[in-house]
N, C-alpha and C positions, 0 to 999 in steps of 0.2 A: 461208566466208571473207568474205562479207559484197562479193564483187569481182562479183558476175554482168554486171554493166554493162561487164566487160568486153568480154564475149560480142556484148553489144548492139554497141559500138565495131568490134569485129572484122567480126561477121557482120549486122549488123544487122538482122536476126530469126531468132529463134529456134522452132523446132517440137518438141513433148516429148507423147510419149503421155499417153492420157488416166490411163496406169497412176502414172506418174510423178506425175502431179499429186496422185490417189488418196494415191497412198504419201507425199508430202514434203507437202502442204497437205491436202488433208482427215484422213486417218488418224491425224499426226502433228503436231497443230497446236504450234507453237512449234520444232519441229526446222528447225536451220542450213536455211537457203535457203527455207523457206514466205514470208516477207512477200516476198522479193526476188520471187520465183514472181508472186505476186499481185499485186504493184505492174505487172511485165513484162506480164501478163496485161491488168491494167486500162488500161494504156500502150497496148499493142496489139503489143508488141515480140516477146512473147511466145504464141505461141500454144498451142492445146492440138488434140490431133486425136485421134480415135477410130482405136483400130485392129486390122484382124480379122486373127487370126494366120493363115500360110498351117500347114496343120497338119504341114510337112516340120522346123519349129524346134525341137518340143520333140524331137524326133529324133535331133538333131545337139544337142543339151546345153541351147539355152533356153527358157526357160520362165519367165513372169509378165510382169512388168515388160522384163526384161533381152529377152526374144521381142520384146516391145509395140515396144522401141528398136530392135531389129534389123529389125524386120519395117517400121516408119515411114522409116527411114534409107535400107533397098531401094525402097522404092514410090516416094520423091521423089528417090534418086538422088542424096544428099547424105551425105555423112561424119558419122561418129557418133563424139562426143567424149568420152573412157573415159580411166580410169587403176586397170582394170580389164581383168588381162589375159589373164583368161578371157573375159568378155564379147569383146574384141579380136578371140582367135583365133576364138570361134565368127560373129563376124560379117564375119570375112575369109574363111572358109571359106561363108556364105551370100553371098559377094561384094560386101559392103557394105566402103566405106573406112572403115578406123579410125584416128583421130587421136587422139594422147596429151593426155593434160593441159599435159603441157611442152611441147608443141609450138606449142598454143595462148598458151603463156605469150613463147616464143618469136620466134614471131611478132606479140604486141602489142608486143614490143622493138625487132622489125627497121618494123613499119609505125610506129614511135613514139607508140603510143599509150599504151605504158609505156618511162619512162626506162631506163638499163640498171639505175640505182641498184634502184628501182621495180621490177624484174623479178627482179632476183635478190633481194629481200627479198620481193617474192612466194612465189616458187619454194621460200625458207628458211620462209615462213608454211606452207606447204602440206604439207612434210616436218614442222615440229612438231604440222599438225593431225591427222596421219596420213600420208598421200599415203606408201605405198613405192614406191623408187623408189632402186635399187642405186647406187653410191657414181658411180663411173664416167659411170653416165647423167646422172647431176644434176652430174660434172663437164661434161661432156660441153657437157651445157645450160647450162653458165652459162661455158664458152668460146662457144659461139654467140650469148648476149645480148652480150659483150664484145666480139667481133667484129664485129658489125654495119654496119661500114662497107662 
C-alpha cells in the first residue's frame, strides 16, 4: 500500500526477521513493500534481526517465515502485527500478542496521525488490495475511527 511510514509514525521502529526480509527484498525484488523495507532499513527505522527458532513452533502449525515472526515477537516481548488469522491464533497460543491490521489503522486515527477521512480510505484501500476482513469488523472499525473523540 505504499503507507509503511505509518508504522514508523505509530511505533517508531520497527523489528522484522531476517526471513521477511529474504522473502519481500531479496527473493522478490520489486514486490509491494521491498523499497519501503530498504529505505526503513537504510533510515535505521527499520530493523532486521536474525532469528533461531525455538524448535516447539513448527509443532504448534509455524513454520519459515511465519515461526521467524512469532519466535522475534516472543524474545522481545512486543506485539506482532498480522491480518492473518492463522499466524494470530498460532502466536496467541505461543503467547505472543497479536495485533490486527485494523487495529493499527485505528489507532493512527485516534493518535491523529491519520485523519478520520484518511483512515477510513485507508481501511477501503486495503479491503480492495485484498486485506479479508468480514463486513461487521470493518464496520465495526470505521465506527471507532468515527468515534474518536
Amino acid at each position: 500500500m505504499g503507507r509503511l511510514d505509518l508504522l514508523k509514525k505509530l511505533y517508531g521502529k520497527i523489528l522484522i526477521p531476517q526471513g521477511v526480509w529474504d522473502e519481500v527484498v531479496t527473493e522478490a525484488q520489486g514486490r509491494p513493500g521491498a523499497r519501503e523495507l530498504e529505505t526503513g532499513a537504510s533510515e535505521g527505522w527499520i530493523k532486521v534481526e536474525k532469528v533461531i527458532l525455538p524448535k516447539h513452533l513448527p509443532n504448534e502449525g509455524a513454520e519459515g517465515v511465519d515461526a521467524e515472526v512469532i519466535a522475534l515477537a516472543k524474545r522481545i516481548s512486543l506485539p506482532l502485527l498480522t491480518n492473518d488469522r492463522a499466524l494470530a491464533t498460532i502466536a496467541r497460543t505461543a503467547g505472543v500478542e497479536a495485533k490486527w491490521l485494523t487495529q493499527a489503522v485505528i489507532e493512527a486515527s485516534r493518535t491523529r496521525i491519520l485523519s478520520t477521512r484518511d483512515a477510513r480510505a485507508l481501511l477501503r484501500d486495503l479491503v480492495r488490495a485484498g486485506l479479508r476482513i468480514r463486513s461487521e469488523v470493518l464496520a465495526e472499525a470505521i465506527h471507532m475511527i468515527e468515534d474518536r473523540e
